[in-house]
DSSP file (Angstrom, degrees, kcal/mol; ACC not computed):
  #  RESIDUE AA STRUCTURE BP1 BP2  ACC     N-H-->O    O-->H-N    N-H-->O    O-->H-N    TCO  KAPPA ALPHA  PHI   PSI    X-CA   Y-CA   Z-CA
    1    1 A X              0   0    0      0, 0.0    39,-0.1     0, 0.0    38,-0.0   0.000 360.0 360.0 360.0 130.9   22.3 -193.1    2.8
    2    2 A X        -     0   0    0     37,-0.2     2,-0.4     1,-0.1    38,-0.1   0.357 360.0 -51.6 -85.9-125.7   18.8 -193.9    4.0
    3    3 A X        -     0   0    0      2,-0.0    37,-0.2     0, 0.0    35,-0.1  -0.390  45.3-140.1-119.8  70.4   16.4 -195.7    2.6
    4    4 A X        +     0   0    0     -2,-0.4     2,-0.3    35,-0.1    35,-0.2   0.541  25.1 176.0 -17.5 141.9   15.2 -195.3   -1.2
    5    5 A X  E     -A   38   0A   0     33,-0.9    33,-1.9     2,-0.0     2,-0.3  -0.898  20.0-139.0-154.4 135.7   11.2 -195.6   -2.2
    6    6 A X  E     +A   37   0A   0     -2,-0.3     2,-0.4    31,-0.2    31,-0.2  -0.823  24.8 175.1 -75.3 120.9    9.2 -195.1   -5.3
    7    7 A X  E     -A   36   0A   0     29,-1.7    29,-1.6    -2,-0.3    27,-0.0  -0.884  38.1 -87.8-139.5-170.2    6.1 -193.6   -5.4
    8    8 A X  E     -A   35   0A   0     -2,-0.4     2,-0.3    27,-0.2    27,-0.2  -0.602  47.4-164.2 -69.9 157.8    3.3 -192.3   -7.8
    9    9 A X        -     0   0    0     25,-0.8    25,-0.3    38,-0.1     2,-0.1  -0.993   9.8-148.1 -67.6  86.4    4.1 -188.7   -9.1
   10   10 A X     >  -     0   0    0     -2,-0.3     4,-1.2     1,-0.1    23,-0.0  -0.715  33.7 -98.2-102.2 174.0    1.9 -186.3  -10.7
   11   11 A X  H >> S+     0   0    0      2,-0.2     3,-2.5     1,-0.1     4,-1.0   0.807 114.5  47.1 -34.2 -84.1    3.0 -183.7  -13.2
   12   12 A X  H 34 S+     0   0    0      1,-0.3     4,-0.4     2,-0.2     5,-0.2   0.814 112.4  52.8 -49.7 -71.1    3.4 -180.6  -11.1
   13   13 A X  H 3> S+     0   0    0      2,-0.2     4,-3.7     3,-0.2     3,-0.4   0.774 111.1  43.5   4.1 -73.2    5.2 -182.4   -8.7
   14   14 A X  H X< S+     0   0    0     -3,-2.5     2,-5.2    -4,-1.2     3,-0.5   0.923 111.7  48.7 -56.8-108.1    7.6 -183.7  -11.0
   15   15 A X  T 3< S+     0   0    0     -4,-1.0    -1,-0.2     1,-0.2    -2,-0.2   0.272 108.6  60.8 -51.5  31.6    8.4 -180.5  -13.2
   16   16 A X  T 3> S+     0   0    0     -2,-5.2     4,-1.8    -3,-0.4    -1,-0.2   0.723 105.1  48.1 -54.6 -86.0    8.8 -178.7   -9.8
   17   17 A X  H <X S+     0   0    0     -4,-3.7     4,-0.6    -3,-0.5    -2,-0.2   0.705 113.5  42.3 -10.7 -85.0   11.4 -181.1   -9.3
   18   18 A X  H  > S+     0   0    0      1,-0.2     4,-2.7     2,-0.2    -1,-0.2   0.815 107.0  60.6 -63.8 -48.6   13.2 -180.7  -12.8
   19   19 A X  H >4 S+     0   0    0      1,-0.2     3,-0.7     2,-0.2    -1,-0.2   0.977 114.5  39.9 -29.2 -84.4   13.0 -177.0  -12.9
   20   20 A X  H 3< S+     0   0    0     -4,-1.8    -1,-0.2     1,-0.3    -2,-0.2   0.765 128.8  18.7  -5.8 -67.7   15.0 -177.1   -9.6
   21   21 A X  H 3< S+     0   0    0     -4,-0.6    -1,-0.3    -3,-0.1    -2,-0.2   0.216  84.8 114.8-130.7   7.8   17.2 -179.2   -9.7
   22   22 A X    <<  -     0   0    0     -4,-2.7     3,-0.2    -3,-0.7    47,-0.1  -0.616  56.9-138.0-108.6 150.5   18.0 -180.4  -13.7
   23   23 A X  S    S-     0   0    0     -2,-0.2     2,-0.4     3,-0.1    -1,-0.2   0.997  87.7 -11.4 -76.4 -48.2   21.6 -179.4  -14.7
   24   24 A X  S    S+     0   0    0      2,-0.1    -1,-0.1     0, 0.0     2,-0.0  -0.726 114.6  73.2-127.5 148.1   20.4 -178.2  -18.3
   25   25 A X        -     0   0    0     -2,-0.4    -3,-0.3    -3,-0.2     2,-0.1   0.412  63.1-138.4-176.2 138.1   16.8 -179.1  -19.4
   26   26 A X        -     0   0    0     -6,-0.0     2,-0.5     1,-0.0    -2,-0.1  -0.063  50.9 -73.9 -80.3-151.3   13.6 -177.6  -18.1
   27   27 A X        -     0   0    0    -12,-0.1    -2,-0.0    -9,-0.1    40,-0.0  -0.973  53.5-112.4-118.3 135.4   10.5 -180.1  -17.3
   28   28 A X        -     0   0    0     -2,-0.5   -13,-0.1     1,-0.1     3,-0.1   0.017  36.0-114.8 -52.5 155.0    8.8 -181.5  -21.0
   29   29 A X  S    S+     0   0    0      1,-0.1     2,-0.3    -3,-0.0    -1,-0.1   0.275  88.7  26.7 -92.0  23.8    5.4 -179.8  -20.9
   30   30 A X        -     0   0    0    -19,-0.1     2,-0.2    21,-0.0    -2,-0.1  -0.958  60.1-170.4-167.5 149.9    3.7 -183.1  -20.7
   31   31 A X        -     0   0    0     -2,-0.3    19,-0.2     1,-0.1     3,-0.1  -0.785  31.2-148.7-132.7-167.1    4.0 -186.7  -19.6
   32   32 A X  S    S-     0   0    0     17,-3.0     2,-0.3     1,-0.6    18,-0.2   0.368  92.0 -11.5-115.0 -15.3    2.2 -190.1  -19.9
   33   33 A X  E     - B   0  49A   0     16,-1.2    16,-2.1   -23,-0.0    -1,-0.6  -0.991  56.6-160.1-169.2 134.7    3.9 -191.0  -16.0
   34   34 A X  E     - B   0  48A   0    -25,-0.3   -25,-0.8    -2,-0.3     2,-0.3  -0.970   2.3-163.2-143.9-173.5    6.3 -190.0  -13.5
   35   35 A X  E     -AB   8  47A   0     12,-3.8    12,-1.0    -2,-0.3     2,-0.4  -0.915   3.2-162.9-143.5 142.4    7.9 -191.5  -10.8
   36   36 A X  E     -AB   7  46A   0    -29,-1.6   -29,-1.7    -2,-0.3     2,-0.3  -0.936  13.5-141.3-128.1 176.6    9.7 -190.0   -7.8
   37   37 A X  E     -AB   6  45A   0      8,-1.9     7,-2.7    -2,-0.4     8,-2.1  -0.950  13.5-150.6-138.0 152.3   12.0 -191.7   -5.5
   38   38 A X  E     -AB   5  43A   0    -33,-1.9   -33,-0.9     5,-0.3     2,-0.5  -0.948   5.6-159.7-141.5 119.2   11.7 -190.7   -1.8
   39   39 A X  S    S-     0   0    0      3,-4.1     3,-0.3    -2,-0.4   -37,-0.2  -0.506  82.4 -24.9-108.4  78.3   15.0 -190.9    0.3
   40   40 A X  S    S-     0   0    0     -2,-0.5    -1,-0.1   -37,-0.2     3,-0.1   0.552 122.5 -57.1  99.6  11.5   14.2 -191.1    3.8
   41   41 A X  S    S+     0   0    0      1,-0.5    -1,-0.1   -36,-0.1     2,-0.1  -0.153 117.6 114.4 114.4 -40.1   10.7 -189.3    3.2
   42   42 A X  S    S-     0   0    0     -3,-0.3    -3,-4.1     1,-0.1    -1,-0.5  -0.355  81.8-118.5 -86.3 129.2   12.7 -186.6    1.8
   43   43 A X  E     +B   38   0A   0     -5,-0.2    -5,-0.3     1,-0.1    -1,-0.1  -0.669  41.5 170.7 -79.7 151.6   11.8 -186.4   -2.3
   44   44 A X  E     +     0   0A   0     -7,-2.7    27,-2.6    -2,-0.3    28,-0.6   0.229  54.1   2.8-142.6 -21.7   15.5 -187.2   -3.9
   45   45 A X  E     -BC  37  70A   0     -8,-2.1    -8,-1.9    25,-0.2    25,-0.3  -0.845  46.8-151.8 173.7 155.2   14.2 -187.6   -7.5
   46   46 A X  E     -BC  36  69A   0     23,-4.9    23,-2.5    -2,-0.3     2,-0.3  -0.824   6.8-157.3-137.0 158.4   11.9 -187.7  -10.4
   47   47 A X  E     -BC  35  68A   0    -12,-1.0   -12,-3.8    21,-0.2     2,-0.3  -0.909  14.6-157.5-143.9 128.7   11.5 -189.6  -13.9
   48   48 A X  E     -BC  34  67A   0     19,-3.6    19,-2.3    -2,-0.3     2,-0.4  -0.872  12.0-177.3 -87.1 137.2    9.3 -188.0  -16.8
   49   49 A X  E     +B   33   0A   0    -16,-2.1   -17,-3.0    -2,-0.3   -16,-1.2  -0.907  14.6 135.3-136.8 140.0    8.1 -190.1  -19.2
   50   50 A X  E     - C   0  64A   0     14,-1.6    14,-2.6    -2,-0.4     2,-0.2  -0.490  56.3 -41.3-126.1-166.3    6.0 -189.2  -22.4
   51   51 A X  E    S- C   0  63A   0     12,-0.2    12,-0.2    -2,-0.2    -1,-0.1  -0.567  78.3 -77.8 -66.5 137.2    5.7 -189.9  -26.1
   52   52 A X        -     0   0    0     10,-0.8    -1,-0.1    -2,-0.2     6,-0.1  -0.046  36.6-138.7 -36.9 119.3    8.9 -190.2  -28.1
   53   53 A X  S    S+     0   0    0     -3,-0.1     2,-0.8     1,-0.1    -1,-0.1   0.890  89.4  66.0 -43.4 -48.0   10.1 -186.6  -28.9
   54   54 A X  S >> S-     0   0    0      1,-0.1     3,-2.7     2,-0.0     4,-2.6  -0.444  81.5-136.0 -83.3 124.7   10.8 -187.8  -32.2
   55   55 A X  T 34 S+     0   0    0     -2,-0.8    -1,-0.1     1,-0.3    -2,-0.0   0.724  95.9  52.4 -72.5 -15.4    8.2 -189.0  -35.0
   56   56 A X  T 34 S+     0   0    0      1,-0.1    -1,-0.3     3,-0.0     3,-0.1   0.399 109.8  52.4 -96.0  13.3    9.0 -191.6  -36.4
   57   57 A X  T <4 S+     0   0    0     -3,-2.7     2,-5.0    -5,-0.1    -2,-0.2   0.591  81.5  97.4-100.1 -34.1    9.5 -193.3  -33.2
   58   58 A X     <  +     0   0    0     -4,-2.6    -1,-0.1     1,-0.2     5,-0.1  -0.088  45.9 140.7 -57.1  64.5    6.3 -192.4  -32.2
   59   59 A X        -     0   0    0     -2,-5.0    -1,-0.2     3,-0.1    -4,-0.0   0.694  69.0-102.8 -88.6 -26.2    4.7 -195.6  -33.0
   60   60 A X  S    S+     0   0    0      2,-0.2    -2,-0.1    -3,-0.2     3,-0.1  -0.045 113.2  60.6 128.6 -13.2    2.3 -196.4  -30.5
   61   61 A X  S    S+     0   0    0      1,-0.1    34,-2.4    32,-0.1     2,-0.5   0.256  88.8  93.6-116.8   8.8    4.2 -199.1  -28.4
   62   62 A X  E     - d   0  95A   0     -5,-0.2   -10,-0.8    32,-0.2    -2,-0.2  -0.901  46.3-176.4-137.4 136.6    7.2 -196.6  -27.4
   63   63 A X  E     -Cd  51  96A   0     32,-1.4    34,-2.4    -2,-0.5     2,-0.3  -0.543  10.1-156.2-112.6 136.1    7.7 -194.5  -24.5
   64   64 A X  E     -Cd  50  97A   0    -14,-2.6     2,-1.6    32,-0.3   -14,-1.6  -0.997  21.2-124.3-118.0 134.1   10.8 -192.1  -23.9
   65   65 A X  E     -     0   0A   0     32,-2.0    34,-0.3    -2,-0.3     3,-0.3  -0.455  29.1-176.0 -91.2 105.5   12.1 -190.8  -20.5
   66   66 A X  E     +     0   0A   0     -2,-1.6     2,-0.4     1,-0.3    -1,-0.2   0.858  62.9  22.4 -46.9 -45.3   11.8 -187.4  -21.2
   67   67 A X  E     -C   48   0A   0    -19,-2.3   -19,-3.6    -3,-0.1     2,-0.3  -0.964  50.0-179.3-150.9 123.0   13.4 -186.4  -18.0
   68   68 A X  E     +C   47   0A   0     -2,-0.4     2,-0.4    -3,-0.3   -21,-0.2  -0.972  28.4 161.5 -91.4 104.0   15.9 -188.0  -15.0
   69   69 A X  E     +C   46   0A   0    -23,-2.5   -23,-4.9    -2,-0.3     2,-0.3  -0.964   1.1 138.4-152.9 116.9   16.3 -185.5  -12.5
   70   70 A X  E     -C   45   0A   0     -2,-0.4   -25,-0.2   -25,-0.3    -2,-0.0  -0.990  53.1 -92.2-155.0 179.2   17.5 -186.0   -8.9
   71   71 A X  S    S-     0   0    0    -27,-2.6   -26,-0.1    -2,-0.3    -1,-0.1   0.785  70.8 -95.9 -29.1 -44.9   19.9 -184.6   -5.7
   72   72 A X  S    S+     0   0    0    -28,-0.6    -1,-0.1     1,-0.3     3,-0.1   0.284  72.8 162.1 117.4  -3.9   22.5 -186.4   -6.5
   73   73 A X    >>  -     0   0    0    -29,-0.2     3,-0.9     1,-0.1     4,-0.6  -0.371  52.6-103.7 -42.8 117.2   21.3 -189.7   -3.7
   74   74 A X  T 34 S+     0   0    0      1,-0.2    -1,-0.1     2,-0.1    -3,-0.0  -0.497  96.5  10.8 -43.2 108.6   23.2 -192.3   -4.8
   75   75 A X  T 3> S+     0   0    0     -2,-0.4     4,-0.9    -3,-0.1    -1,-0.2   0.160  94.7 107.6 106.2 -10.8   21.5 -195.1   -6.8
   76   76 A X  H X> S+     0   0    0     -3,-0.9     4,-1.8     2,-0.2     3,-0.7   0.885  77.6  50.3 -76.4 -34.5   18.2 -192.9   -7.2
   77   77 A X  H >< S+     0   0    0     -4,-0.6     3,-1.3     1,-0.2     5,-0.3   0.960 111.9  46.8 -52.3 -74.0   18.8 -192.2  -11.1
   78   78 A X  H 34 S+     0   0    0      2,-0.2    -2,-0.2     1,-0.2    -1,-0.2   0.257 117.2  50.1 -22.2 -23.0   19.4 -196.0  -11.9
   79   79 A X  H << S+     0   0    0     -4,-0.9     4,-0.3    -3,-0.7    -1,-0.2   0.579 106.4  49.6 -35.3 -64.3   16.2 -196.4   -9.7
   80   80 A X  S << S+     0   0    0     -4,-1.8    -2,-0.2    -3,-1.3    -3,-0.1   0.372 115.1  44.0 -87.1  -7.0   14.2 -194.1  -11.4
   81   81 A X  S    S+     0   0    0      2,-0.1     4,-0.5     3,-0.1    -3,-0.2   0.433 112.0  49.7-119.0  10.1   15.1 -195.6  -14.7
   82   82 A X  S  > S+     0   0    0     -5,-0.3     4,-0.7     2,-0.2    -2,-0.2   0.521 118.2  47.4 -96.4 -26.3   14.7 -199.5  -13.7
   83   83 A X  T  4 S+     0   0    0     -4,-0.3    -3,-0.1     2,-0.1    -2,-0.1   0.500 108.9  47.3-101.3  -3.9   11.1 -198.2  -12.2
   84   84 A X  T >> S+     0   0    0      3,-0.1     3,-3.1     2,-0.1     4,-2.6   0.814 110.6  59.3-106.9 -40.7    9.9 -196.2  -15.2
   85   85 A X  H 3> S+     0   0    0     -4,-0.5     4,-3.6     1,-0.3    -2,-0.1   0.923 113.4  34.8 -25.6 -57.3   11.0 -199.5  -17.6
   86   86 A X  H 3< S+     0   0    0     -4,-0.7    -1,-0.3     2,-0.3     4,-0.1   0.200 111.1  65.6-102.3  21.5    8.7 -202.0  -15.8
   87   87 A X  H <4 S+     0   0    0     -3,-3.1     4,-0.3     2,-0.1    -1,-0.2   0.604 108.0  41.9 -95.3 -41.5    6.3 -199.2  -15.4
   88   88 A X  H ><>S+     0   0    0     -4,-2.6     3,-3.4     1,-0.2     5,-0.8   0.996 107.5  58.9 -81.3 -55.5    6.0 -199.3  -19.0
   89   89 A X  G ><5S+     0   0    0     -4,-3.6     3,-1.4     1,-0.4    -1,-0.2   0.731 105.9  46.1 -16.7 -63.6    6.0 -202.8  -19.6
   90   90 A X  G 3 5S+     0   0    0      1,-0.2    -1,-0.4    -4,-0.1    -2,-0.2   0.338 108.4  49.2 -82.4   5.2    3.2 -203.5  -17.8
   91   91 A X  G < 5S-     0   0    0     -3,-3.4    -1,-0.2    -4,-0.3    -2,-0.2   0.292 128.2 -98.0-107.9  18.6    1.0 -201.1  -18.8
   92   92 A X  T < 5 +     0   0    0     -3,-1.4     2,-0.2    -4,-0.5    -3,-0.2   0.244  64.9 141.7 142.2 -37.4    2.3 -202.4  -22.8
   93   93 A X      < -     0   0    0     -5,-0.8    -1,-0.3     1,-0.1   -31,-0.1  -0.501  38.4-152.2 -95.8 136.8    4.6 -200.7  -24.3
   94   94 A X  S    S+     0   0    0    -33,-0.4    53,-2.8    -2,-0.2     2,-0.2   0.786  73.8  25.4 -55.7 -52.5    7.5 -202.4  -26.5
   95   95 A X  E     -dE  62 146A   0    -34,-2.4   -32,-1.4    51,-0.2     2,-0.5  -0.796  50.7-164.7-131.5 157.8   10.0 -200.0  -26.1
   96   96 A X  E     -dE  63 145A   0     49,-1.9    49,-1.8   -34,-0.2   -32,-0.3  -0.959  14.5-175.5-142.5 108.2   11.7 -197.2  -24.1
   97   97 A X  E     +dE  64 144A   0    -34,-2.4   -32,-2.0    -2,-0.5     2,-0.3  -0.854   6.5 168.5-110.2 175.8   14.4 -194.6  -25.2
   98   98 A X  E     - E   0 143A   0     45,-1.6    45,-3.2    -2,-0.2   -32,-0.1  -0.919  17.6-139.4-176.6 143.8   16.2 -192.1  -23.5
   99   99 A X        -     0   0    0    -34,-0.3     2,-0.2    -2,-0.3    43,-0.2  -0.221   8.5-169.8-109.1-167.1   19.4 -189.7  -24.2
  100  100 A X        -     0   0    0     -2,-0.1    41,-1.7    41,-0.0     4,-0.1  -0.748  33.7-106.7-174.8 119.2   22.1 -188.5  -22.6
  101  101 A X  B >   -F  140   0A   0     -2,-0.2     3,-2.1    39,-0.2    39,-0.3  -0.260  41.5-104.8 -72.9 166.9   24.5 -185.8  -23.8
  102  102 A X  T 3  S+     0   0    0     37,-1.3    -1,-0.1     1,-0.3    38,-0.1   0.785 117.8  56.3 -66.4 -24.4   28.2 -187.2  -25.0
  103  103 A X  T 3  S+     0   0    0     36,-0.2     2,-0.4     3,-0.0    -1,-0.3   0.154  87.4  79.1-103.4  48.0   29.7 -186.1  -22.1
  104  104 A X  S <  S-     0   0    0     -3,-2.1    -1,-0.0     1,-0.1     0, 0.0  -0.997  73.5-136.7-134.9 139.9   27.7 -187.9  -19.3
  105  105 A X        -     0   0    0     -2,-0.4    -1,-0.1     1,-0.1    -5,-0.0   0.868  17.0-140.8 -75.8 -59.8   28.7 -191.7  -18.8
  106  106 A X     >  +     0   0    0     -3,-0.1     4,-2.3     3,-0.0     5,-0.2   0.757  46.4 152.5 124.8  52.1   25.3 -193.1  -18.6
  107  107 A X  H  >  +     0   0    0      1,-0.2     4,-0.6     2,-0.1     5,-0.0   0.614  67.2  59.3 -83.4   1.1   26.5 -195.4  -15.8
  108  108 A X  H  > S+     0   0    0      2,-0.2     4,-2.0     3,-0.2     5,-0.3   0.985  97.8  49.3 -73.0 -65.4   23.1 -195.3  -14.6
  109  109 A X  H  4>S+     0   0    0      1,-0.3     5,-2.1     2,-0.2    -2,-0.1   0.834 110.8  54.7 -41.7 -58.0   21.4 -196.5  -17.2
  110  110 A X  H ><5S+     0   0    0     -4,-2.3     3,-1.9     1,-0.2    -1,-0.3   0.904 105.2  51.5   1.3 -71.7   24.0 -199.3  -17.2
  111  111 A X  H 3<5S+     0   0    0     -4,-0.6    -2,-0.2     1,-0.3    -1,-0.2   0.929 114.9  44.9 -64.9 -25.0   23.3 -200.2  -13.7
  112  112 A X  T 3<5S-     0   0    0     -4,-2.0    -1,-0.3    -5,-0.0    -2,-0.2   0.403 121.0-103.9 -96.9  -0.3   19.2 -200.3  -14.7
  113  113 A X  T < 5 +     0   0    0     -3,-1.9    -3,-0.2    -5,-0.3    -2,-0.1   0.733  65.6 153.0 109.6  -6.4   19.9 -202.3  -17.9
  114  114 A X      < -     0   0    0     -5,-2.1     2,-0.3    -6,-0.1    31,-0.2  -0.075  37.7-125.1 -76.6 165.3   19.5 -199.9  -20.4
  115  115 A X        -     0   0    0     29,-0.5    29,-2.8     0, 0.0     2,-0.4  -0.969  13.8-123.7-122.3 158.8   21.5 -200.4  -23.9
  116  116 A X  E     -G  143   0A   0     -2,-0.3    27,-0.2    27,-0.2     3,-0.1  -0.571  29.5-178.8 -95.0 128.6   23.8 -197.9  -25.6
  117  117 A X  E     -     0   0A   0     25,-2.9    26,-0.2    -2,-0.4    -1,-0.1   0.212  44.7 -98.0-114.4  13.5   21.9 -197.7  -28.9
  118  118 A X  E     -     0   0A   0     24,-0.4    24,-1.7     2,-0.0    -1,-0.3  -0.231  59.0 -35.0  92.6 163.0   24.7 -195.1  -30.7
  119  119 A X  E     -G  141   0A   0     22,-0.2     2,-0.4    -3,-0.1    22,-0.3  -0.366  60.4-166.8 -64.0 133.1   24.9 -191.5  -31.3
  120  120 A X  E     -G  140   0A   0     20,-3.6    20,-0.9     1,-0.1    -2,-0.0  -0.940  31.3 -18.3-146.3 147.9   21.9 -189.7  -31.9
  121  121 A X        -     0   0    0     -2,-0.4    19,-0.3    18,-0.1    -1,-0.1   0.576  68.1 -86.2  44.5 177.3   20.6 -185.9  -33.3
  122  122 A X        -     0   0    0     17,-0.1     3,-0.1     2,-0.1    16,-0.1   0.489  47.0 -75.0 -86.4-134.5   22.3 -183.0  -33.5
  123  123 A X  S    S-     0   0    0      1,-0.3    13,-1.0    16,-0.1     2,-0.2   0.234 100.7  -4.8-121.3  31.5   23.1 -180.2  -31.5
  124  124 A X  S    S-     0   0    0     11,-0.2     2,-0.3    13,-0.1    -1,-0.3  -0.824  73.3 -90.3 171.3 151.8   19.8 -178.3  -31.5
  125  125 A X        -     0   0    0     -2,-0.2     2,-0.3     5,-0.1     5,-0.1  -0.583  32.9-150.2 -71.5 143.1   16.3 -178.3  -32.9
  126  126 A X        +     0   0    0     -2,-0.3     2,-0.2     3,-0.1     3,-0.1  -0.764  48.0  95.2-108.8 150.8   15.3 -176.5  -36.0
  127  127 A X  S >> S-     0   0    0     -2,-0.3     3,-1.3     1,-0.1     4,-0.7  -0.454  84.0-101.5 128.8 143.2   12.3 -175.2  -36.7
  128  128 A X  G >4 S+     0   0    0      1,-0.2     3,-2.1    -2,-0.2    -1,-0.1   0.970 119.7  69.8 -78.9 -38.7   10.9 -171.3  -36.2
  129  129 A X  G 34 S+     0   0    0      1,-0.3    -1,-0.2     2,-0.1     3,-0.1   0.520 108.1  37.6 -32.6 -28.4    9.0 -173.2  -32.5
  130  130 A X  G <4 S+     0   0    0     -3,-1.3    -1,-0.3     1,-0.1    -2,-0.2   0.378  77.3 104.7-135.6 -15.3   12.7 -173.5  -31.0
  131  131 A X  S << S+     0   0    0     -3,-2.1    -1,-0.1    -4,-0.7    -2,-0.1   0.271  81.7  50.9 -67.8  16.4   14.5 -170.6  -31.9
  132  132 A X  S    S+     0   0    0     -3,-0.1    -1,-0.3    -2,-0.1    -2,-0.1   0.337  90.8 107.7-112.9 -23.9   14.3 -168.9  -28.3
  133  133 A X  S    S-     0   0    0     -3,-0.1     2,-0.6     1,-0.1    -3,-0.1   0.053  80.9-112.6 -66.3 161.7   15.6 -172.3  -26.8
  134  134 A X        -     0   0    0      1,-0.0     2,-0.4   -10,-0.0    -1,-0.1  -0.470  41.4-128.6 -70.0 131.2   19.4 -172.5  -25.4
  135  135 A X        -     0   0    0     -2,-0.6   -11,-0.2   -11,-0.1    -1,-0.0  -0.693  13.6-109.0-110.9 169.9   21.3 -174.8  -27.8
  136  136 A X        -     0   0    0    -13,-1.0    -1,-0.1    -2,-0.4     3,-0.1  -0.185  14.3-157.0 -91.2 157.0   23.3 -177.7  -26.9
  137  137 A X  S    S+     0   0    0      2,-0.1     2,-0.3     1,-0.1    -1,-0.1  -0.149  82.1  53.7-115.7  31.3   27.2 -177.5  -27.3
  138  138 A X  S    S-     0   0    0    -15,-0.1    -1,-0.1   -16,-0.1    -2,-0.1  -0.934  81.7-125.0-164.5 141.2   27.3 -181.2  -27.4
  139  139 A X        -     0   0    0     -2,-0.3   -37,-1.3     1,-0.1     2,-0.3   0.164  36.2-127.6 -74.3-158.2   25.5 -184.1  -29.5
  140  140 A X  E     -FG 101 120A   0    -20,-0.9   -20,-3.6   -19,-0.3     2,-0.4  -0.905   3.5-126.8-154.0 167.4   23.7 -186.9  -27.4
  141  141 A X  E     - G   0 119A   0    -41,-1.7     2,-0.5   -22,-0.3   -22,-0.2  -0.932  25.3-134.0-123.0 134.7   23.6 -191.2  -27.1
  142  142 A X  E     -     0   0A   0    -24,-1.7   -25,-2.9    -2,-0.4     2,-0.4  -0.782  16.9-163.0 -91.1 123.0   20.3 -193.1  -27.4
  143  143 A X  E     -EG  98 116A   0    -45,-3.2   -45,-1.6    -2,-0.5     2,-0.3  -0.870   9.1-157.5-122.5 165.1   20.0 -195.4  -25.0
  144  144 A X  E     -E   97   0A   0    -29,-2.8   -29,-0.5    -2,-0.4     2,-0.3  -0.935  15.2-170.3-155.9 104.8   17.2 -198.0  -25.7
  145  145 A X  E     +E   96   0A   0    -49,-1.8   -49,-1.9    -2,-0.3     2,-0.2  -0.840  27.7 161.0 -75.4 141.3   15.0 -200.5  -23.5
  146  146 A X  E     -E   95   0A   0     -2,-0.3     2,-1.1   -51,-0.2   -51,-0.2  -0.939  50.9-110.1-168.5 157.7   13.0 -203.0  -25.3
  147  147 A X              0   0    0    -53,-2.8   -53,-0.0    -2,-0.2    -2,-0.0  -0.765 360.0 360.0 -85.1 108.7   11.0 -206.4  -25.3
  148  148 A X              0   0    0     -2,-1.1    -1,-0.2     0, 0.0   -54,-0.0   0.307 360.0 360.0 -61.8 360.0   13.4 -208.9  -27.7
């Protein structure tokens, strides 16, 4: 393994990336920030983050990372969600979430710090806006950063 770097992002960049490379998800059609991580020069991985998908989270001091998306480079997920944390911090913001479907371990998140905040939504969106998307065969875990 070479040697992991963070740099600035911009959208297209980023939802390049996710397109690519994300096992299920396309790339959100907006962010506030992303982040890539750079393995040897070589880009290895990306974090979106935008406003909370959801609306009654959308309070004005919390940020969700919409999208984690990399090679498979060891440590770069856990990277990318330790760098988008203290991204947010300092530019304000309270709080952080991010999901995970029930069968992915979320040992990343772990390793960056994150907390398991419980089981969260359902297995699709509702709504006439959604009805072409592929729906999920599995519920999801909220995982939760936040200034105590």
């Amino acid at each position: 393994m070479g040697k992991l770097e963070l740099m600035p992002c911009d959208y297209r960049t980023a939802a390049d990336f996710v397109d690519k490379n994300h096992r299920h998800n396309k790339a959100p059609v907006g962010h506030k920030y992303s982040i890539a991580a750079y393995n040897d020069g070589q880009l290895c991985g990306v974090v979106m983050v935008g406003r909370p998908v959801g609306r009654f989270l959308d309070d004005g001091i919390t940020l969700e990372v919409n999208r984690c998306c990399t090679d498979g480079t060891k440590n770069a997920c856990s990277l990318l969600y330790g760098a988008a944390w203290r991204a947010a911090k300092a530019l304000g913001y309270k709080r952080m979430f991010t999901y995970t479907r029930v069968s992915e371990h979320g040992s990343s998140l772990r390793a960056a710090g994150w907390t398991y905040d419980g089981p969260a939504g359902g297995t699709h969106w509702t709504g006439a806006r959604y009805e072409q998307m592929e729906m999920l065969d599995e519920t999801k875990h909220r995982w939760i950063k936040e200034i105590k």
